[in-house]
N, CA and C atoms as a LAMMPS dump frame, in Angstrom:
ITEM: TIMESTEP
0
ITEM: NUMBER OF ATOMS
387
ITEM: BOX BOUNDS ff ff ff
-5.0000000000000000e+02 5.0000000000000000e+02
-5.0000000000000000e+02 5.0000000000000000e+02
-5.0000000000000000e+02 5.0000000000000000e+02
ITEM: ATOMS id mol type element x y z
1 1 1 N 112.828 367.163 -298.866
2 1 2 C 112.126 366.327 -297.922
3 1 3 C 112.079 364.909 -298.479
4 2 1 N 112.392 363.795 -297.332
5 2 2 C 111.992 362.194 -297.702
6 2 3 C 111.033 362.069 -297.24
7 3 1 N 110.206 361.617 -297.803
8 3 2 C 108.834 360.815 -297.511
9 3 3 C 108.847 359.586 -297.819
10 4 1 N 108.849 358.491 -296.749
11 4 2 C 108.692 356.684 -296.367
12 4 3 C 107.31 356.745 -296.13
13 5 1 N 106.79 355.395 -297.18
14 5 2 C 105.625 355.065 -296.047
15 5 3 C 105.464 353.637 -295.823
16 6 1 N 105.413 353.456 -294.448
17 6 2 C 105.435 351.806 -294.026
18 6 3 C 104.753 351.558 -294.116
19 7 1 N 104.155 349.892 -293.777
20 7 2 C 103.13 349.114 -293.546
21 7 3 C 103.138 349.492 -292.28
22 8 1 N 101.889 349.245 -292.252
23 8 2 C 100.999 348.858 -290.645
24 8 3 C 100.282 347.895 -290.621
25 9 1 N 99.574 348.081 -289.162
26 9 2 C 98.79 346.719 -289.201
27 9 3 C 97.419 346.932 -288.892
28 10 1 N 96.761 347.083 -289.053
29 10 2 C 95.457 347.438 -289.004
30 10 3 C 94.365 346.297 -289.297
31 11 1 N 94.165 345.482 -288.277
32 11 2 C 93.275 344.5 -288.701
33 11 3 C 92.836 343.566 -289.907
34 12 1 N 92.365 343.14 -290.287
35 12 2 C 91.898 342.737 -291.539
36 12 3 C 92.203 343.242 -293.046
37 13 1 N 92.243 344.659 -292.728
38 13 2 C 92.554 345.51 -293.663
39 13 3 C 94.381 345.206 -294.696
40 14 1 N 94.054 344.81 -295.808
41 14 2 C 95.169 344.178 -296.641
42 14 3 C 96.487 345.585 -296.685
43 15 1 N 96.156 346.75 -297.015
44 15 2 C 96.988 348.048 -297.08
45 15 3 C 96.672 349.078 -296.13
46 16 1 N 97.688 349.327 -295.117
47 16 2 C 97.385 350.015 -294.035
48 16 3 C 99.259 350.741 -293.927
49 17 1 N 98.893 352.118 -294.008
50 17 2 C 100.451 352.49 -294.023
51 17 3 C 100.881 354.156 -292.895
52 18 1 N 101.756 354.026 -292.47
53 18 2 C 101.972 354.84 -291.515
54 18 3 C 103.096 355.836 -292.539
55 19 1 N 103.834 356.623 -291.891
56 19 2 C 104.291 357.788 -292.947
57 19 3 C 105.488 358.41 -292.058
58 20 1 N 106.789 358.516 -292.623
59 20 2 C 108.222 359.25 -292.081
60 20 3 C 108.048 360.326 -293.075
61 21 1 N 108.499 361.916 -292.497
62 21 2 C 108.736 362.552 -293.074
63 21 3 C 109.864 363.206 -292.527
64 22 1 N 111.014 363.232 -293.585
65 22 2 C 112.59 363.498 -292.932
66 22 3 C 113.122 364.823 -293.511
67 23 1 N 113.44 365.862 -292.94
68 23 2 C 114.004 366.695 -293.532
69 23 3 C 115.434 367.355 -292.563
70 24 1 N 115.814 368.011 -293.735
71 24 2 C 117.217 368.103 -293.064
72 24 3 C 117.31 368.376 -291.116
73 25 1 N 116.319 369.054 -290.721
74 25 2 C 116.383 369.815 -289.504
75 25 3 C 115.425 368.639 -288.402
76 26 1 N 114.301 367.982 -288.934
77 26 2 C 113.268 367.575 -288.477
78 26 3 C 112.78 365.867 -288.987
79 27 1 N 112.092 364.79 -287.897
80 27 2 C 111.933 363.642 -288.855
81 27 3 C 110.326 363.756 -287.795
82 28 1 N 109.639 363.994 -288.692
83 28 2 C 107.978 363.603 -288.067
84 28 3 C 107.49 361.937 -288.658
85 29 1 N 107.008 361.547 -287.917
86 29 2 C 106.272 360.314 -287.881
87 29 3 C 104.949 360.281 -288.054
88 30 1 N 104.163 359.487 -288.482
89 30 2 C 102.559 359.283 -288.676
90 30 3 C 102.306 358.09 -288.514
91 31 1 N 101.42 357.402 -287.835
92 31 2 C 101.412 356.284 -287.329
93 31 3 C 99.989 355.333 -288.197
94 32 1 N 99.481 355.974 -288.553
95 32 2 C 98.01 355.977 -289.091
96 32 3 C 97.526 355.086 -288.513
97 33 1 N 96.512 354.191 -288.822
98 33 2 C 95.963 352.974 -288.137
99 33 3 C 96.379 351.888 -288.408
100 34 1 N 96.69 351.787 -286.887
101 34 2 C 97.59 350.558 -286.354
102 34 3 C 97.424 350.033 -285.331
103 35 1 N 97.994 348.895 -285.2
104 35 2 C 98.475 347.781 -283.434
105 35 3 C 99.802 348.206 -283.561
106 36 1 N 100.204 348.001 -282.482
107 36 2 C 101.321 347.864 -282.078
108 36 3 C 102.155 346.84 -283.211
109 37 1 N 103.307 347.33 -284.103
110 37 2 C 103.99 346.546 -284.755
111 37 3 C 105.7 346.829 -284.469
112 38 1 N 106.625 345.86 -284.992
113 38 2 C 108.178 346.4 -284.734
114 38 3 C 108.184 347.74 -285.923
115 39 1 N 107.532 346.7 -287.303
116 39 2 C 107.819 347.885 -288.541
117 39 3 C 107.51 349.086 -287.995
118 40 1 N 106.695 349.581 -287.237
119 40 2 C 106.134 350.61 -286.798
120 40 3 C 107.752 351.889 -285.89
121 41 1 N 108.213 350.769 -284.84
122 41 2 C 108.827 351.312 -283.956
123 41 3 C 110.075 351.122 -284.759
124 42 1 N 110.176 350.741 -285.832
125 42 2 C 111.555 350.975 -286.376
126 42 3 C 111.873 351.831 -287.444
127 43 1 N 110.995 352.614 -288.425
128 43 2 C 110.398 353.692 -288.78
129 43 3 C 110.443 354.515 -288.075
130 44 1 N 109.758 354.639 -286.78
131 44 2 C 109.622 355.716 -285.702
132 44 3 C 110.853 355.968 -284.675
133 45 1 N 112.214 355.21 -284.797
134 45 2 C 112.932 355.21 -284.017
135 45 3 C 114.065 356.861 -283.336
136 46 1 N 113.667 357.432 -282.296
137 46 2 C 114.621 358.791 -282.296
138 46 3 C 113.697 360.113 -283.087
139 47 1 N 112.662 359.93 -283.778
140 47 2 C 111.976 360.726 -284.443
141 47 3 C 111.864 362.127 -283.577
142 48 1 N 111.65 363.262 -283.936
143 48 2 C 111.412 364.19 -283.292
144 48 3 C 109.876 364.22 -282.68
145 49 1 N 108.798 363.706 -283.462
146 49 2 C 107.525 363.879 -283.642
147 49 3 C 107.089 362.695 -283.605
148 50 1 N 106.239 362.086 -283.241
149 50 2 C 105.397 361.071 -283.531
150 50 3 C 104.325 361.202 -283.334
151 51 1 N 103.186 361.206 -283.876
152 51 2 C 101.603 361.307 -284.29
153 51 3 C 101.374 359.989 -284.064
154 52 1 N 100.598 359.68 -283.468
155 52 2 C 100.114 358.405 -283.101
156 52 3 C 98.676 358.319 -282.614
157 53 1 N 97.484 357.347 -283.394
158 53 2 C 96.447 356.687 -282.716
159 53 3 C 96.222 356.796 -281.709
160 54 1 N 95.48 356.385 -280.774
161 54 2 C 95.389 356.192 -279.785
162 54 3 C 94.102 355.749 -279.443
163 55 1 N 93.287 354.932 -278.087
164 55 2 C 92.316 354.852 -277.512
165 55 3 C 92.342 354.654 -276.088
166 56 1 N 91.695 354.684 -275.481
167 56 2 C 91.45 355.396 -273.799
168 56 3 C 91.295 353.612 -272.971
169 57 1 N 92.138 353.116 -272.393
170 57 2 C 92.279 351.588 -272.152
171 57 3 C 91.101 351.617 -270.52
172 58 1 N 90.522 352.499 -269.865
173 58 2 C 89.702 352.789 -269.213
174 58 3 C 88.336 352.833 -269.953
175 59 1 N 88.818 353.279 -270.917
176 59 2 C 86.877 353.691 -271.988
177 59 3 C 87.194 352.066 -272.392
178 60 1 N 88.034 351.541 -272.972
179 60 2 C 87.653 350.254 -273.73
180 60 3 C 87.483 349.032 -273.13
181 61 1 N 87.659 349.342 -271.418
182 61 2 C 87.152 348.164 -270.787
183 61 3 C 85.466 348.295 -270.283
184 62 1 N 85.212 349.301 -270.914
185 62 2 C 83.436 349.68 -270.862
186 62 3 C 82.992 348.813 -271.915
187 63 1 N 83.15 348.525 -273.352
188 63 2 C 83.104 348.324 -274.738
189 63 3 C 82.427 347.075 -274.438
190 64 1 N 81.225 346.7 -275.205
191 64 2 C 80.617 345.101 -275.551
192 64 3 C 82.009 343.937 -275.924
193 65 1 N 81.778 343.184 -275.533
194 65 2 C 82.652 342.437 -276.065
195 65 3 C 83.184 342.229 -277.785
196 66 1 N 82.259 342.19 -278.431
197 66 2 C 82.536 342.571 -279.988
198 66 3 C 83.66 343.487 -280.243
199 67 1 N 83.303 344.733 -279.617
200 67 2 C 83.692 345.85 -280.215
201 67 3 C 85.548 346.08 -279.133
202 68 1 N 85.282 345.412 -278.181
203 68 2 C 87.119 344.92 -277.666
204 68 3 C 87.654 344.437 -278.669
205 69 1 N 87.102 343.288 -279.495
206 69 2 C 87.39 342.351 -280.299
207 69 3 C 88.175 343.098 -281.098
208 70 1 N 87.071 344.044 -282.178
209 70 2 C 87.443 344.596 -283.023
210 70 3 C 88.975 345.862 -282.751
211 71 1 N 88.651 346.939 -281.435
212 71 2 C 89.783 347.438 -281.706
213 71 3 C 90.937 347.243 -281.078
214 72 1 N 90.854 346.079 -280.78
215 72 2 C 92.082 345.478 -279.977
216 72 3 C 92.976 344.661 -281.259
217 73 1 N 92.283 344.589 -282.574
218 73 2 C 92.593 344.095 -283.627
219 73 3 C 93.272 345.225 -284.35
220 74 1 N 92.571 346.26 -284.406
221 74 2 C 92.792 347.269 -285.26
222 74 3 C 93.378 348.631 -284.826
223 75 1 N 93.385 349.548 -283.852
224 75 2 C 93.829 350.301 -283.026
225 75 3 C 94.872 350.543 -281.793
226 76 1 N 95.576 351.291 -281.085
227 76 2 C 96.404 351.179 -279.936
228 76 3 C 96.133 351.279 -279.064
229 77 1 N 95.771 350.977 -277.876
230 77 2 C 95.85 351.343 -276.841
231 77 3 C 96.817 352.332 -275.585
232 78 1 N 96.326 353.254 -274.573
233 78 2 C 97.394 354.136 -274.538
234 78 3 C 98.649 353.099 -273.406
235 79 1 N 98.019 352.121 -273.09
236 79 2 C 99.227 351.129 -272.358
237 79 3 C 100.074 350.646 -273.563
238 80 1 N 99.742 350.519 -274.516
239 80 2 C 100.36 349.855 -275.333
240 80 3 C 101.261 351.136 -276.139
241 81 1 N 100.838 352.575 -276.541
242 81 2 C 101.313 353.089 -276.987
243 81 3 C 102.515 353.712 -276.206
244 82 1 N 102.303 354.127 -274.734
245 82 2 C 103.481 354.035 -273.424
246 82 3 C 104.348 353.431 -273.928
247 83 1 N 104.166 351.83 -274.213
248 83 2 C 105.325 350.952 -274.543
249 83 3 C 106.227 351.487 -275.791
250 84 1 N 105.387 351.505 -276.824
251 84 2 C 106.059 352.178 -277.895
252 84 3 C 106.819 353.523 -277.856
253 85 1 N 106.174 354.19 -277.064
254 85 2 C 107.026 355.712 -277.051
255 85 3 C 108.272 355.284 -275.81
256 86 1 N 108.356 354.199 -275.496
257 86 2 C 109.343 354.105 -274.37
258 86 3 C 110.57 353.895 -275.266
259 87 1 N 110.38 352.837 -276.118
260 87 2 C 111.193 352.203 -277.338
261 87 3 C 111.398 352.934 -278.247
262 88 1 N 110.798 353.802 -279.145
263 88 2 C 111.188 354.943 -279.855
264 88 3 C 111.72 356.186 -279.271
265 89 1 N 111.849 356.655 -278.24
266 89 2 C 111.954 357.844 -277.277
267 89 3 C 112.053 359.314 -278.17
268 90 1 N 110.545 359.388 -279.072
269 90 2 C 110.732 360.579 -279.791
270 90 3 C 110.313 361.894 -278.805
271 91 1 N 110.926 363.053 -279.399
272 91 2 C 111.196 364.196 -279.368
273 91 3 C 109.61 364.448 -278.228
274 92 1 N 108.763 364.497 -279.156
275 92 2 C 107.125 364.613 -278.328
276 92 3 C 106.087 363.309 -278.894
277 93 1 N 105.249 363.142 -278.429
278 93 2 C 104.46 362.391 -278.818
279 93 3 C 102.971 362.539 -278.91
280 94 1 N 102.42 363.015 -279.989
281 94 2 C 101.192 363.694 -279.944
282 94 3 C 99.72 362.923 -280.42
283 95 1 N 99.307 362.618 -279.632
284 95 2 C 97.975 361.736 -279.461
285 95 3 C 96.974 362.323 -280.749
286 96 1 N 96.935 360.789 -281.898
287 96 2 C 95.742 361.549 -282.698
288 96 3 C 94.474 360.428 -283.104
289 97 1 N 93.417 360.791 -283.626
290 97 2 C 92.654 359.802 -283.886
291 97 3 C 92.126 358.995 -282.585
292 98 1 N 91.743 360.229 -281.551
293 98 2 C 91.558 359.688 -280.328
294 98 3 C 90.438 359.413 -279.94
295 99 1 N 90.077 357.848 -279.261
296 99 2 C 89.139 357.031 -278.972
297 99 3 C 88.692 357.467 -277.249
298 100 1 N 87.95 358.765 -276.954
299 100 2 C 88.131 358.565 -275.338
300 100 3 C 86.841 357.386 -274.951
301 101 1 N 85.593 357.363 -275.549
302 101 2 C 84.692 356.235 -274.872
303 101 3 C 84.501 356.778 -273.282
304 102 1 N 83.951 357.716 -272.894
305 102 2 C 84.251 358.307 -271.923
306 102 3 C 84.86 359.249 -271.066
307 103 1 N 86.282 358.909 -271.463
308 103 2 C 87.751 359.178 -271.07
309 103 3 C 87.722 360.829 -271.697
310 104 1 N 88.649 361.417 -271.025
311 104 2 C 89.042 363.079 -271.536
312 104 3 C 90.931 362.902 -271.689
313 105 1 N 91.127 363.779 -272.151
314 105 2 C 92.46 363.903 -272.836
315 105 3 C 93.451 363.761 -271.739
316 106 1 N 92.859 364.212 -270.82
317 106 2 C 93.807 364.612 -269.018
318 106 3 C 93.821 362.417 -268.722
319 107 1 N 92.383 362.268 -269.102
320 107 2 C 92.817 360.707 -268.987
321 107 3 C 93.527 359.631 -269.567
322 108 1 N 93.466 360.137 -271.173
323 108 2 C 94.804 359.41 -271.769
324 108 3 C 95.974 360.159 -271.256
325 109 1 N 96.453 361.088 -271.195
326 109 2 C 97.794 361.188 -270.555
327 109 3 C 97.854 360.886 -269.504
328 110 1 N 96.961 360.57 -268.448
329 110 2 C 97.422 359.996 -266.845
330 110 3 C 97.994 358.603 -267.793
331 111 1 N 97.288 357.857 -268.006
332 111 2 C 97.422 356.188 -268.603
333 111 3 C 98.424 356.315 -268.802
334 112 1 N 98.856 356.616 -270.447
335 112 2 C 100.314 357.045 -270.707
336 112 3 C 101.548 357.161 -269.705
337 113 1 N 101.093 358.47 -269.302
338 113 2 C 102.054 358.67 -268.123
339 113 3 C 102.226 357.731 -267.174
340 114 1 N 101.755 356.713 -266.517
341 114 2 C 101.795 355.412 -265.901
342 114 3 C 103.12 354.605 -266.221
343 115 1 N 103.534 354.616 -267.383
344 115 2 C 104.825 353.796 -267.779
345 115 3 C 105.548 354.718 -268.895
346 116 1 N 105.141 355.946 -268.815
347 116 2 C 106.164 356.978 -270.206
348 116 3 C 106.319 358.435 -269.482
349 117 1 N 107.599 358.693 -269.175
350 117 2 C 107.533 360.355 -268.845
351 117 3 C 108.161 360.905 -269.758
352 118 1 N 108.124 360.911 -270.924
353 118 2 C 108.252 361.969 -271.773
354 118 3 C 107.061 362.647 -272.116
355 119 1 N 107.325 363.785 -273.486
356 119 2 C 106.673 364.885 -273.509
357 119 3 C 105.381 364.059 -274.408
358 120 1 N 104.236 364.6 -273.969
359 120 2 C 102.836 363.996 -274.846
360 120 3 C 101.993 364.991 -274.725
361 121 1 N 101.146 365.299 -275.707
362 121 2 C 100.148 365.914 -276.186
363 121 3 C 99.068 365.836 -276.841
364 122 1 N 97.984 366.136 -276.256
365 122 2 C 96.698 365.98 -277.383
366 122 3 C 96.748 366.718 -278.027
367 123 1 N 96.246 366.187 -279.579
368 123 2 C 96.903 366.291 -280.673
369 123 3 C 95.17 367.174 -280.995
370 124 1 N 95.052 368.267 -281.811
371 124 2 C 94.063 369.091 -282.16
372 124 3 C 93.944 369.302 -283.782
373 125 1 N 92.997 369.765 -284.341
374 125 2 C 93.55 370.292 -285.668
375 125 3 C 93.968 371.535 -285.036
376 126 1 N 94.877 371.986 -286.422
377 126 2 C 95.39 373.429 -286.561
378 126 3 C 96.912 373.621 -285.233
379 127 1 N 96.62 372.426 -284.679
380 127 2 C 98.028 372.382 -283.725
381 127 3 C 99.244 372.819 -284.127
382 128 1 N 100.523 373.515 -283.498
383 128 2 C 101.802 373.607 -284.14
384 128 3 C 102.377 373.113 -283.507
385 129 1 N 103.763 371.825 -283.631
386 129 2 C 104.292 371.554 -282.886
387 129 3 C 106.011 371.265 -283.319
């Protein structure tokens, strides 16, 4: 097995790193906490798997203004993550570290699904995928 781990971007935060894991049969992705970056989608490019952040762009237009501030700095949004899984076109794409603010899982995948028809999933512990 190869194990990469990129930078990300994660707000303020100086070391923030996302994670390729490549093996002969399989390449899973980890996105950890992040914005939207290229390093990100070029790491993640064709991957079978991608694990990815996420937050509910319906719950975060509820949010005080501060707190937009903050995870619009530091986190993805699922319009924004659409974009990314359009550009990487991995295998599945499994929603983790999820922000609903309201929102239920059926509602990040409507969002998503809005501009991405590939395969997506909320992401659980103990999941197999």
């Amino acid at each position: 097995m190869r194990v990469t781990a990129f930078s990300g971007r994660h707000g303020s935060w100086e070391h923030a790193f996302g994670y390729r894991f490549e093996t002969p049969d399989r390449t899973v992705v980890i996105s950890g906490d992040t914005i939207p970056s290229e390093n990100l989608i070029e790491h993640a490019r064709g991957c079978d798997v991608l694990v990815h952040e996420v937050y509910c762009h319906a719950g975060f237009q509820s949010r005080p203004p501060e707190w937009q501030k903050y995870h619009a700095s530091f986190h993805t949004s699922t319009l924004e993550l659409a974009k990314i899984a359009r550009q990487v076109q991995p295998g599945i794409l499994v929603l983790a570290h999820q922000l609903f603010w309201g929102c239920t899982c059926d509602d990040l995948l409507a969002e998503i699904a809005q501009s991405y028809d590939g395969e997506v999933r909320c992401g659980s512990d103990l999941d197999v995928y």
